[in-house]
N, C-alpha and C positions, 0 to 999 in steps of 0.2 A: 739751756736745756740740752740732754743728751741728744746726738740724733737718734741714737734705737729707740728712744721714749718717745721721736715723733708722731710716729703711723698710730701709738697708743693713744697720744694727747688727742689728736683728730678724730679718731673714731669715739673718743666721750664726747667730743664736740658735735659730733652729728648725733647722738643715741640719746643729749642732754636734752629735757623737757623746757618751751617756751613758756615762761613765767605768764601770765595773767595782764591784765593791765592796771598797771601801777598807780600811784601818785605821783609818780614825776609827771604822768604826762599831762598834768593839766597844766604847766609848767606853759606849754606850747599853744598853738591856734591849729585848728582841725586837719590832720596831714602831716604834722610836724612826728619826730619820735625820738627818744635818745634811748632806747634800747635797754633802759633797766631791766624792764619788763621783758623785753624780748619783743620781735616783730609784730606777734599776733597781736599784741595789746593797743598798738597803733592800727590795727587795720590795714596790717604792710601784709602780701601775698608773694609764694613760691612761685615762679611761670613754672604751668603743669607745661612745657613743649621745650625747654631749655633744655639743656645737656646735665648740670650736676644742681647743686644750692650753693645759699649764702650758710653760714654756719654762725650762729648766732654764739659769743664770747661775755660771760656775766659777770659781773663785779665780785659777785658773792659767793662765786665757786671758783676752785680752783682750777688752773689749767695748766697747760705744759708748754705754753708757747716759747719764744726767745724773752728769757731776762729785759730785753731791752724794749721790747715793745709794749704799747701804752697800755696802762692798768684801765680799770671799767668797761662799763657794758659796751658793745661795739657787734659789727656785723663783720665778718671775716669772710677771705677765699683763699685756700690753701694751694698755690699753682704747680708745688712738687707732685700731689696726687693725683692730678688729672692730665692730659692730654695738650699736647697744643691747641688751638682752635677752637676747642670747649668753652662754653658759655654758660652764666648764669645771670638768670634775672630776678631781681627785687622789683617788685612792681609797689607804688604807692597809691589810695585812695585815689577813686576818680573825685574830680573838682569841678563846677562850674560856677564860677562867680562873672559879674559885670562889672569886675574891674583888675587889674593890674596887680601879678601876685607874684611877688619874691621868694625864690626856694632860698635857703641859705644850708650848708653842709660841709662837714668837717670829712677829709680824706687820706689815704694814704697809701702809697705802693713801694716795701720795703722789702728786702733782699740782707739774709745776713753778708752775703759775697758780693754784693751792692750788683747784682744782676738786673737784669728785667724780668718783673714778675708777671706784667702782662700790660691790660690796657684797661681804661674804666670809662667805660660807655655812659653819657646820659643822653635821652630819647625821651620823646615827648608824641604819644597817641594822639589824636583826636578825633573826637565822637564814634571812638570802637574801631576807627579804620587801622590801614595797614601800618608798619612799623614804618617809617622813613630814615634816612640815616640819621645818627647821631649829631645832633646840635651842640653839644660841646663832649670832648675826650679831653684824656693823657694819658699817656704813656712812660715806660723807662722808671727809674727807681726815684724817689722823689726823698728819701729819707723816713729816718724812725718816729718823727713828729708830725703830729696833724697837721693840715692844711686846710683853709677855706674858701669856698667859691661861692659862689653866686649865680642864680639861673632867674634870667627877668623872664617872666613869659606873659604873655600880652595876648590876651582870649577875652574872646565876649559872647555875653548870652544872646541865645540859647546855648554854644557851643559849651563842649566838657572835653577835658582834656586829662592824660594821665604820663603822672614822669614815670621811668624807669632808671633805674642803675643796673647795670648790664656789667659785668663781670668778664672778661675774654682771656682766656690762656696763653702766653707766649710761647716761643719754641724753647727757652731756657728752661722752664718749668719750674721754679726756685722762686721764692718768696711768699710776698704776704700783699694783699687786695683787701682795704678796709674802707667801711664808711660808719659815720656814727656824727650825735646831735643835729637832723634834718628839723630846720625851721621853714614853715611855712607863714610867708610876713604878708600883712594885705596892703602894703605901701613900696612904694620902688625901690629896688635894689638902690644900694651906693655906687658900687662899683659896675655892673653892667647896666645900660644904654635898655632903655624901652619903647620899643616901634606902638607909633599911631596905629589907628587902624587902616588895613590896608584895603582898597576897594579891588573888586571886578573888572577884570577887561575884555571886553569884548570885540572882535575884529573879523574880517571875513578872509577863507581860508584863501592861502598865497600872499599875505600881508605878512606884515614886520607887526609882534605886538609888544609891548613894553610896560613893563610893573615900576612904580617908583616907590619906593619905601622913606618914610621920613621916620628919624628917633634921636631921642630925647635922651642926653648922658654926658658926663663930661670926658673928654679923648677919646672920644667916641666914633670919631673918623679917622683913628691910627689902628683899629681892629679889621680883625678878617672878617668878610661881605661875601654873603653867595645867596641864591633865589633854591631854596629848597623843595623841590617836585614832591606830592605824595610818594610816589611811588620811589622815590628815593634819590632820582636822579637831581645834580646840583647842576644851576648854572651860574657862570663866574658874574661880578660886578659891571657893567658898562661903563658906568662913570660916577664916582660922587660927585656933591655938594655940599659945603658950609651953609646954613640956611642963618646961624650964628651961635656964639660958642656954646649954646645948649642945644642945638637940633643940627641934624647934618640930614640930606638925601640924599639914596644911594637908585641909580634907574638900571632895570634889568631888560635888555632883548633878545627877543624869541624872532629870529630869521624864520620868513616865510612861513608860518605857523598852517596847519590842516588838520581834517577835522582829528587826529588822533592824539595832536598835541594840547585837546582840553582835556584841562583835570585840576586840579587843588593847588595852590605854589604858596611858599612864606616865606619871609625873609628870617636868616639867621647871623648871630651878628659873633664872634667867639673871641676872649683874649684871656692871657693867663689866670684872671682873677673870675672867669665868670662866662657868661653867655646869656645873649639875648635872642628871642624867636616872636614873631610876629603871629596873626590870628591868619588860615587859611581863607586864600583871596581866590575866585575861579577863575579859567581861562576859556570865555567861549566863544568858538571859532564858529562862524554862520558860513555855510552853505552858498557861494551864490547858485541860484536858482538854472536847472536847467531843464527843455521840456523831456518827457519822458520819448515821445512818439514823433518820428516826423510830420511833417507838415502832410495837408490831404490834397491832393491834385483835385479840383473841381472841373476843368476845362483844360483844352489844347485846341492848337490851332497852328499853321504855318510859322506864324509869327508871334504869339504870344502863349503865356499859360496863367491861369486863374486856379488861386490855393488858399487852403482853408490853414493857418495859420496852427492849430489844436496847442494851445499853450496853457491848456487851466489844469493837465497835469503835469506836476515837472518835480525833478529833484534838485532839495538842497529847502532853501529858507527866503520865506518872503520877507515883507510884503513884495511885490514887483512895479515899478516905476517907469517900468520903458520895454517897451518890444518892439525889435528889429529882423527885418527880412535882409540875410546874404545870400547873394547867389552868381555863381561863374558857369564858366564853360568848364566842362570835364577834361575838356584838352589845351584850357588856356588855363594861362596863371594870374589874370587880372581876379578882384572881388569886386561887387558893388552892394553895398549896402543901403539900405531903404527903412527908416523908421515908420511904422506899422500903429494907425492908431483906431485899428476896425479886424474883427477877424476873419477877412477875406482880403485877399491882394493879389493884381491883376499886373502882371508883368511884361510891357511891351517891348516891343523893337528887338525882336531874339531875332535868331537864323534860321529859316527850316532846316527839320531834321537833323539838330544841333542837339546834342544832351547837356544840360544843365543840372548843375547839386546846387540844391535849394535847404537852404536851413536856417532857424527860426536863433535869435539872441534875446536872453531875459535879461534885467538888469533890476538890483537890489539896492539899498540906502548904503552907503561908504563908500569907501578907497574900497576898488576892485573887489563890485560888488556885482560886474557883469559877470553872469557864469560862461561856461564853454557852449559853445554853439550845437544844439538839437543836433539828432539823430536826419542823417539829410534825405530826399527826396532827389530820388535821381530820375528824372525822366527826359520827354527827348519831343522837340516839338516834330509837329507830322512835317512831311513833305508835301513841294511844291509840284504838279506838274511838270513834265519834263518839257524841256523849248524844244526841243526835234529832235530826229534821229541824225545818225551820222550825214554829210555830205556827200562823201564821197565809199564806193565797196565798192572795189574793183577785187577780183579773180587772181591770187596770186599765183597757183599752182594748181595741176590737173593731174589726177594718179587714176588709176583703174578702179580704186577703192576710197579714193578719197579727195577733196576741194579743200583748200587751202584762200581763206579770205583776211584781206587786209583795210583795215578801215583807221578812220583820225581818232585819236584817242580824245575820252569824254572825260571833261572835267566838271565840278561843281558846277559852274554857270550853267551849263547844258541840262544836266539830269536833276538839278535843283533838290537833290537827293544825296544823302553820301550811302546809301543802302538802296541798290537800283540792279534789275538782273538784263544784259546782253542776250538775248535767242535766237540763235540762227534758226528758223523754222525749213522745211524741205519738203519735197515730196514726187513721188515719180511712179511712172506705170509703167509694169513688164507683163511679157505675153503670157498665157495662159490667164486670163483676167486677175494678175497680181497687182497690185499697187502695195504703199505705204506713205502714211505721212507720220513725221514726228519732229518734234522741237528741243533743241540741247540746249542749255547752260551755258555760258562761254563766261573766261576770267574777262573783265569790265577792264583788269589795268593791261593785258595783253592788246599788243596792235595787231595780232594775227592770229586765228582763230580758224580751227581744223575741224571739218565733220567727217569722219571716219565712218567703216563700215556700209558703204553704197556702193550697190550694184555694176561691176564693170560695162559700158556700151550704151549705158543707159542716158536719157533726158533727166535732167534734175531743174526741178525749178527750187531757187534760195531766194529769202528776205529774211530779213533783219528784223529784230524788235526792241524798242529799250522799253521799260516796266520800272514806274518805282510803285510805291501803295498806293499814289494817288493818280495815277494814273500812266497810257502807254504812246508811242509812235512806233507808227510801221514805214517800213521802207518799202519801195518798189520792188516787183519779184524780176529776178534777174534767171536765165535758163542756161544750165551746161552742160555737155555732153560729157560723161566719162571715157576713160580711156577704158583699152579693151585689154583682156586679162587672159591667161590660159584657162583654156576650157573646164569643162569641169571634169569627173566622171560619167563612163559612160555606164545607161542604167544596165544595174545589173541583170533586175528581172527581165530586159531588154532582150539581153540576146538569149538564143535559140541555135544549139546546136543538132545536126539530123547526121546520124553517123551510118556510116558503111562498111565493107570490107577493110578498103584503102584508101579510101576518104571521109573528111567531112565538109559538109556544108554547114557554113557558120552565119549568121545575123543577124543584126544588131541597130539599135535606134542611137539620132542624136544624145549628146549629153542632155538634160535637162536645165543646165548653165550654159550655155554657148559662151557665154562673156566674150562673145567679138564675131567674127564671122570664120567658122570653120573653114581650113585650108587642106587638109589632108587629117587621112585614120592610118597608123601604124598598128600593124598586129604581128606578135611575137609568138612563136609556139615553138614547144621541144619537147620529146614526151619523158614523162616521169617514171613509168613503171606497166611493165606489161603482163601478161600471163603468160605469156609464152618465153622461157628463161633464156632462149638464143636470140632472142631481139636485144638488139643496145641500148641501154636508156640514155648512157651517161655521155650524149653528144652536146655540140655546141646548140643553142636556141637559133631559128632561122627567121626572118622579119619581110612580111609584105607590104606595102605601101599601098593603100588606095586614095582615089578623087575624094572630094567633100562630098558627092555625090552617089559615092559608094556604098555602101553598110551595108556591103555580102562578099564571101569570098567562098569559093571549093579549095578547100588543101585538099591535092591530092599525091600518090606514093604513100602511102603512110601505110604501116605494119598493122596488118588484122592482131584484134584482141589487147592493143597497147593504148592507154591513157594518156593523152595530148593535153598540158598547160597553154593556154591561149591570153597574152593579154593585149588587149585592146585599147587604145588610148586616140583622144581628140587633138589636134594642135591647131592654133591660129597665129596669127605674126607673132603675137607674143612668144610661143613655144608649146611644146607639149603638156599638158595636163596630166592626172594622176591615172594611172593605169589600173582597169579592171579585170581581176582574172577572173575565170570558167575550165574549170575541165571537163574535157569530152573524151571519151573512152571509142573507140572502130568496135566494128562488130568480129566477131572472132570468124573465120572460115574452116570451112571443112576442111577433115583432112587430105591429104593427096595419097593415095591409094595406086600402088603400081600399077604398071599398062598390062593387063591380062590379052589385050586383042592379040590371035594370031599368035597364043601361045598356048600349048596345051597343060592347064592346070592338074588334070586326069592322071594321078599316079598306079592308081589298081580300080578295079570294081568288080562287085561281086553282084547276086542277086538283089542283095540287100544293105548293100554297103557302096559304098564310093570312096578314094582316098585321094584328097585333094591337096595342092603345095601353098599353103598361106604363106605371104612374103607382109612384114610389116611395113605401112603407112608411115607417110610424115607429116609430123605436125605445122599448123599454120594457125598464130593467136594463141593457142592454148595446147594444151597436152593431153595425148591421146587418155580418153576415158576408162574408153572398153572397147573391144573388136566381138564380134556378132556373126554367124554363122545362121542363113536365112533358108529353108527350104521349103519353094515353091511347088505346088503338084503343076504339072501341064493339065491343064483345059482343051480338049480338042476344036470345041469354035472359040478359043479364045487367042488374040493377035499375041505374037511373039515381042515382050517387050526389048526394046535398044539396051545393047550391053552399056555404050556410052551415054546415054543424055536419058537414064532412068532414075524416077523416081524411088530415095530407099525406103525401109520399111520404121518407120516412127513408130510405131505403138508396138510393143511386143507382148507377142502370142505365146501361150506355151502347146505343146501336143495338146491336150486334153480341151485346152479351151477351143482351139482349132476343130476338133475331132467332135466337140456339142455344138457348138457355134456355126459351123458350116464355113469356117476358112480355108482359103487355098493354100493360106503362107502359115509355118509355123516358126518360132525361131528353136534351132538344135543346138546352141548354146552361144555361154557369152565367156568370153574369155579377159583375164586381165591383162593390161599392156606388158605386165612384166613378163609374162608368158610367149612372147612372141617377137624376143628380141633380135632372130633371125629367122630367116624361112626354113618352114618345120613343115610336115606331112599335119592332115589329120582325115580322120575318119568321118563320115559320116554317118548314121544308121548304126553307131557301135554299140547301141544300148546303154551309154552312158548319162549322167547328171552332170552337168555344166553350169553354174550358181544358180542353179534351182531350174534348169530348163532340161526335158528327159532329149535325148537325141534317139528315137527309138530309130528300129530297121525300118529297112524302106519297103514299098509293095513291091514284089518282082512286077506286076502286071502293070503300076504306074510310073509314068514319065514326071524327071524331077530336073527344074532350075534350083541351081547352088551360087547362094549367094553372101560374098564375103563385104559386111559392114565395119568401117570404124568411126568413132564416135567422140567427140570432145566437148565436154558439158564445164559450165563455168557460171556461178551464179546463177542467174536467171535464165541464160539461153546456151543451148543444145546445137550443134550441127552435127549431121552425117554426111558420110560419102561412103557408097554400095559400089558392088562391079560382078555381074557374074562370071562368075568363075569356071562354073562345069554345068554340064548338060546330062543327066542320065535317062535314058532311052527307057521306056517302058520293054519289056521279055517279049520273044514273039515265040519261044520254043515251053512245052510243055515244062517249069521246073520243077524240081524236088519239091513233095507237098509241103508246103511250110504252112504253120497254120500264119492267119493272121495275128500283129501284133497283139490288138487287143479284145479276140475270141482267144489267143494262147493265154491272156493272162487270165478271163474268164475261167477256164480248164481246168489254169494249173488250182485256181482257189477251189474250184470244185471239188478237185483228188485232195487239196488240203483239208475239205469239209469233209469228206467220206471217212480219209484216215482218222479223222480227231472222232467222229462218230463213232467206226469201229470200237479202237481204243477205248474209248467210254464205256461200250458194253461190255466188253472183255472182262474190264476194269469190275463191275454193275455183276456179273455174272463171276467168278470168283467169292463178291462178297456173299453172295445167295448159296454157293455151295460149302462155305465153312459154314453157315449158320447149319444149313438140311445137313452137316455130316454133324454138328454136335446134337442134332432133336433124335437125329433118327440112323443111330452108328449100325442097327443091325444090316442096314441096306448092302446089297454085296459089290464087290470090286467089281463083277462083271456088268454093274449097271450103268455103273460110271463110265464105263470101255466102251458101251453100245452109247452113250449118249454123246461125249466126244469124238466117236468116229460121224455120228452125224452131223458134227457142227463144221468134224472137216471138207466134208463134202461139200458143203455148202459154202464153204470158202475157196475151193477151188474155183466153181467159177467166176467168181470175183477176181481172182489174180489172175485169171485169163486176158479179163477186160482191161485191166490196171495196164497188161503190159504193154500192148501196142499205143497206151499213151501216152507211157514217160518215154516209149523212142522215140515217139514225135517230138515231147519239149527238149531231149537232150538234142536233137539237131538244131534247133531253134539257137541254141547257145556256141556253133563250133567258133564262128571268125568273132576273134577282137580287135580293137584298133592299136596302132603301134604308133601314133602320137601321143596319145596321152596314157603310157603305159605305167610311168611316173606320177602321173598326176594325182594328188591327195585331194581334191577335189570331184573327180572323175569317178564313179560307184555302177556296178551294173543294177539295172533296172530289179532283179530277182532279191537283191541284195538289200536295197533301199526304197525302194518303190514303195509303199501302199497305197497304189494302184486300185481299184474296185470297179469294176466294170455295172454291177448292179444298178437297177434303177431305183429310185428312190422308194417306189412301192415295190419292191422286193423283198421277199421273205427273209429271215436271218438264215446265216450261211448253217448248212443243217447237219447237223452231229455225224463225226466220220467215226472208222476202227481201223487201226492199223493190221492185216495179218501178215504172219511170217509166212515167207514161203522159203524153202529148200531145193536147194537142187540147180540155180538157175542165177546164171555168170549175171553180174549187176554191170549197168548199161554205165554207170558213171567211172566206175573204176578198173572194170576188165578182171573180178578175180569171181571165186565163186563163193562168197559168204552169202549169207540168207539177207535178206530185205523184206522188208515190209511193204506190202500193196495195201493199196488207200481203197476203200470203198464205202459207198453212202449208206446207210443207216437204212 
């Protein structure tokens, strides 16, 4: 045949309809087919899960195959059209007979280039299960004429079983895969060998199990032998036997078999002409028995333990034959075992407080049929009473804070425990009714053993304890003095500093830790920072020394207003202890004030003035404030105070509160230090304002002490220092009338109320006469004439009065002072004042009018312009 008519021949080959079933096939016995018909007519099936089909080739129709290949019905696999590794399966009627059935079958794997066209599977199902490998193949080209084989299969009811022919593709892909004339014979092959039946074996898991297959054939022991697994795996021959020239036996073992190695196995037997397979034999592996749960602890004791055995649930397969108690030490490698025929067991002659694994052995019918030993029970017998405490604690070591004890080391015999606690126990009283007891822990394998954290100088009373669970020994108390330590701190809230000028007094109590017996108190002081910016701070620290029996000292030299770092510390043989500081601050002192004695401060004086030489003050602690200008009236019975050892004026006064109040002193002003940075004149009585204090004139008729304060304020505390400076004599000769200060300032507000009245009328009368000149125009010019010369007359005497009393205030104002002629703080009384002399039930100051007067030189400036006199309403 052409090859391009190939691909055509095949595809009628698959698209051809499967005949019917024929008359040839009653030719056969039920299962047999020879393909007249086609498959379906035999009861032959496609596997729906295979990769392609068989292709069913008819006698009676034409086809395209190779000239050379066999004429009639036949089943074909074309291997050029598919794939490598592809497969197809013919499946045959399933079969159950109880007896012995011969396939017989004609085949062929032909290649026009004599290739390999693939390989031809025969497999054998049974009762529905899995495929298993193949029980007889070939392979490679075999030629263009049929071939016959033989397949014994050897099943028994109930079982059913089902051949297959399986079809497999090569890598070559060329040829031809055929089968045709399947006889199903119900008596023994000729040429292949047929297996007895093969029994059951059953073994317990970890054993060796072994299949023996006997059959029945002639040459029958020169064929290949393997134990075929369900699931497909083979295992090789162990050994034949001739049993004699019709029967040979072949044994198979399974090494150490568990439970996953049961399942199904047959024996398969394979040689050129055929194959034979035995009936599936089971392999079941038993369990030995193991308990599920440990064993139950009932009892303990020193020496033995009593246990509930629980072995009625367990894994794996009975029946059980024997129960056994194993049980060791946790720490030894001996076993002893104890056959067990009660479920309770009572285990003597142990070790206290020993732990033992306790666990339970089952045992089953066969060869190693004891399973693995329970899940174990670990417990631990109690302990014995301890035989005594150590012999010997002696004192190794003695520290200020701590005792260092040395004792024989304790072995099992001793503490009849291996789980037992060492306690040094302690306890000790210190003064202020302090005590403590407490008990530590100590390592058991340690020979020396430290209790830390005790009081230096103190009695300690120590013993021993050993403890296991079952009970204790105490040791005798042994008593030790600790060593002595440096002291502690001294309390803070302790000391008390009391400051002065140039000293302080410092002191102070014990530390509240002595830890030993105090020997000396060191104190260090150096000051830190003053107020006063010409004191040194940045010197070296200086250090006193006092007895134990000191805790006071006076420092004294020290700089007023400067803050002293103090610290204080305890020592005893050991050494000095931690240092407490404190700062204390001196009190700031007055300033120093030049020596006025026996010099005359008196530069001018007038009736009402005084000019006095202020020289500035030096600071001492802190920086001058403010300087203060104090004026005293003389008292006639009152003593003449000391210019030197006089009290200054604290509380300041101003004129007015002096003048309601009934003070003798008033202050005339304050001045700031910057103002007075060399000696300057000033006035007193100048009628000036000094930060808010009036310095009015003085009385000619009164006698005045002048006195000059400076002042240095700092935080909380104030000092002065005063000095008088001038004396002014009360007038003995009639002087120029002056009025008094403050009836002048009375006065002047009085001519201010008149003039502002005036003016209001003036103002008031104007409006009255535009209105009476627009009601009533006929009125004549001469009435107006006679009415204004009357209002002058009447204003004349007024400016009569007015006059002699602005000459009195203009002399009131001639002398000013010539220290503070510059001074932007410094204001005359007239200028800044609102002054009021009125009392508080006084009438309002009452409506004035200004008149002009003519003709008459004005007192202020010397020319002769017109002015206005003030007169009252």
């Amino acid at each position: 045949m052409d090859s391009a008519a190939l691909p055509a021949f095949v595809a009628l080959l698959l698209l051809s309809p499967w005949p019917l079933l024929g008359s040839a096939q009653g030719q056969f016995s039920a299962g047999g087919c020879t393909f007249d018909d086609g498959p379906g007519a035999c009861d032959y099936h496609q596997d729906l899960y295979d990769d392609f089909e068989w292709v069913h080739v008819s006698a009676q129709e034409p086809h395209y195959l190779p000239p050379e290949m066999p004429q009639g019905s036949y089943m074909i696999v074309d291997s050029s059209i598919h794939d490598p590794g592809e497969k197809a399966r013919l499946q045959l009627p399933t079969m159950k007979e109880n007896d012995t059935h011969c396939i017989d079958f004609s085949y062929l794997l032909y290649s026009p280039k004599g290739l390999n066209p693939g390989t031809l599977n025969i497999l054998v199902r049974v009762n529905k299960g899995p495929l298993a490998n193949p029980i007889w193949n070939v392979t490679g080209f075999t030629g263009r004429y049929w071939l016959r084989a033989e397949l014994a299969v050897s099943t028994f009811w109930p079982n059913e079983y089902q051949v297959i022919f399986e079809a497999e593709v090569s890598g070559g892909r060329s040829g031809y895969i055929g089968i045709d004339d399947i006889q199903v014979l119900s008596y023994p092959c000729d040429k292949s060998p047929h297996f007895l039946r093969l029994g059951d074996v059953e073994v317990n898991a970890g054993q060796n199990a072994t299949f023996q297959c006997i059959a029945t054939g002639r040459d029958a022991v020169h064929n290949k032998l393997w134990l075929q697994r369900r699931n497909g795996e083979d295992i090789p021959v162990a050994q034949t036997k001739n049993i004699n020239h019709r029967r040979f036996a072949a044994s198979f073992r399974l090494q150490e078999v568990i439970k996953a190695d049961q399942d199904l196995y047959r024996c398969v037997t394979q040689s050129e002409r055929g194959s034979g397979v035995s009936n599936f034999a089971q392999l079941i592996v038993r369990e030995p028995p193991r308990p599920i749960a440990p064993p139950q602890l009932l009892g303990v004791g020193p020496t033995y333990l009593l246990i509930q055995l629980n072995a009625n649930s367990i894994i794996g397969d009975g029946p059980i034959i024997l129960k056994e108690v194993e049980y060791r030490m946790t720490s030894g490698s001996w076993t002893e075992t104890h056959a067990v025929n009660a479920p309770a067991y009572k285990l003597w002659h142990l070790d206290p407080d020993t732990e033992y694994e306790i666990r339970v052995l089952l045992t089953r019918p066969g060869e190693g049929g004891t399973g693995l030993p329970g899940p174990p029970l670990i417990t631990r017998t109690k302990c014995a009473e301890p035989m005594r405490t150590p012999k010997t604690l002696k004192i190794a070591e003695i520290q200020a804070r701590r005792i260092a004890v040395d004792w024989e080391s304790l072995g099992y015999n001793i503490t009849r425990c291996h789980t037992f606690n060492v306690t040094i126990c302690y306890h000790y009283f210190r003064g202020h009714n302090e005590s403590r007891a407490d008990c530590l822990d100590m390592d058991p394998k340690a020979p020396q053993h430290v209790v830390n954290h005790l009081p230096p100088y103190t009695n300690v009373s120590l013993k021993m304890i050993l403890t296991n669970p079952e009970g204790r020994k105490e040791s005798e108390e042994t008593i030790i003095q600790t060593d002595e330590d440096v002291p502690g701190p001294v309390p803070v809230k302790s000391i008390q500093g009391t400051s002065f000028e140039n000293k302080i007094f410092l002191n102070w109590k014990e530390p509240l830790d002595p830890n030993g017996i105090i020997t000396q108190y060191e104190v260090s002081y150096s000051s830190i920072r003053s107020f006063d910016p010409a004191v040194p701070v940045a010197g070296p620290p200086q250090t006193v020394s006092n007895l134990w029996n000191s805790t006071h000292h006076v420092f004294m030299h020290l700089h007023p207003g400067t803050t002293y770092q103090f610290f204080i510390r305890a020592s005893t043989v050991k050494g000095f202890g931690p240092a407490t500081a404190i700062n204390v601050t001196t009190n700031i002192s007055a300033p120093t004030l030049p020596d006025y004695e026996g010099v005359d401060a008196s530069l001018n004086e007038t009736a009402t003035t005084i000019t006095v030489l202020l020289r500035p003050a030096q600071a001492k602690g802190a920086p001058i404030s403010a300087y203060q200008i104090v004026v005293e009236e003389l008292h006639p019975h009152r003593t003449k105070r000391e210019a030197g050892a006089m009290e200054c004026y604290q509380v300041p006064v101003t004129y007015q509160s002096a003048a309601s109040g009934g003070s003798l002193y008033y202050f005339a002003a304050e001045l700031p230090p910057g103002n007075l940075p060399e000696p300057a004149p000033f006035t007193v009585g100048d009628n000036r304002t000094y930060q808010g204090f009036w310095n009015p004139p003085l009385a000619p008729r009164k006698g005045y002490n002048i006195y000059f304060q400076a002042m240095s304020s700092v935080e909380k505390e104030t000092k002065t220092q005063c000095v008088r400076i001038a004396t002014k004599a009360a007038a003995t000769e009639e002087p120029e009338v002056i009025p008094d200060p403050a009836k002048q300032t009375d006065r002047v507000v009085k001519i201010a109320g008149i003039s502002a009245g005036i003016l209001v009328f003036i103002l008031l009368l104007l409006v009255v006469i535009l209105i009476v000149k627009k009601r009533r125009s006929y009125y004549s010019y001469s009435y107006y004439l006679k009415l204004a010369k009357k209002r002058k007359d009447a204003m004349g005497n007024t400016r009569q009065e007015m006059t002699h009393m602005v000459n009195a205030v203009d002399r009131s104002y001639a002398d000013q002072s010539t220290l503070h002629a510059e001074d932007p703080l410094s204001i005359t009384f007239m200028d800044q004042h609102n002054f009021s002399p009125r009392l508080p039930n006084d009438p309002l100051v009452p409506t004035a009018v200004l008149v002009p007067i003519t003709g008459r030189k004005n007192v202020y400036h010397g020319d002769n312009n017109s002015f206005f006199a003030i007169s009252y309403l």
